[in-house]
N, C-alpha and C positions, 0 to 999 in steps of 0.2 A: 795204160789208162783204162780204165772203168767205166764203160755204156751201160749206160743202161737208159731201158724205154718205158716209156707209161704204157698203160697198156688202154688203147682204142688212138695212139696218135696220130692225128694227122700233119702233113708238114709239106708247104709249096712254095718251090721258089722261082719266081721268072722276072726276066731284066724288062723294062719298058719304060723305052725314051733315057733320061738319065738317073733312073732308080732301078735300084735290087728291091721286089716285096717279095717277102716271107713271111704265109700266111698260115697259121695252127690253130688250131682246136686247145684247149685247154691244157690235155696231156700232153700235145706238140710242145705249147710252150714250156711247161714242166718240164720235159725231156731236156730241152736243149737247155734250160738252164741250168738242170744239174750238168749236164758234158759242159758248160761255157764254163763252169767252176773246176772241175776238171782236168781241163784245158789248162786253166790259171795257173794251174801248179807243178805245170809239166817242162820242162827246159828248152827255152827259145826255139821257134824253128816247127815245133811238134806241131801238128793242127789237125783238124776233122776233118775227113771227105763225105758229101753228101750227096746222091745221086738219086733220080728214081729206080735203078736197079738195087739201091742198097737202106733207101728210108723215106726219100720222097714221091710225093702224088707221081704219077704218071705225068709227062709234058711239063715237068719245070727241071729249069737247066739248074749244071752244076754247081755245089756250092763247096768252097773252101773255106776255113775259119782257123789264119795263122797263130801261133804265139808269136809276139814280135819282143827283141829283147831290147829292156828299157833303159835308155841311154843314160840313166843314173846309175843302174849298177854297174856295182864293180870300181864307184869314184868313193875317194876314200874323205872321210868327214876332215877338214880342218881345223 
């Protein structure tokens, strides 16, 4: 799968109370949209790891973002 970044992104994620916010800058959002399309096309299972050591702000925890495989495929049309 193919990353790619915008270039000045920023990207933060911290848990609080019973929310996940993920906050970006323009290019942030940009970025992860292209990877969340990405993502889409990649086979069950595959997901993105995000971390401040590898793309987010400093002090925001980490983020996972699975492919889940959709409980239609694979049923065959009658």
């Amino acid at each position: 799968m193919k990353i790619e970044w915008e270039d000045g992104f920023r990207i933060s994620a911290r848990a609080g109370g019973d929310a996940i916010v993920i906050s970006a800058n323009k290019a942030g959002l940009l970025s992860l949209a292209g990877q969340l399309q990405a993502l889409a096309e990649e086979s069950p299972g595959s997901h993105l790891h995000y971390d401040e050591h590898n793309s987010l702000e400093d002090g925001s925890k980490e983020l996972i973002i699975e492919l889940l495989r959709d409980p239609e495929e694979g049923k065959k049309e009658c």
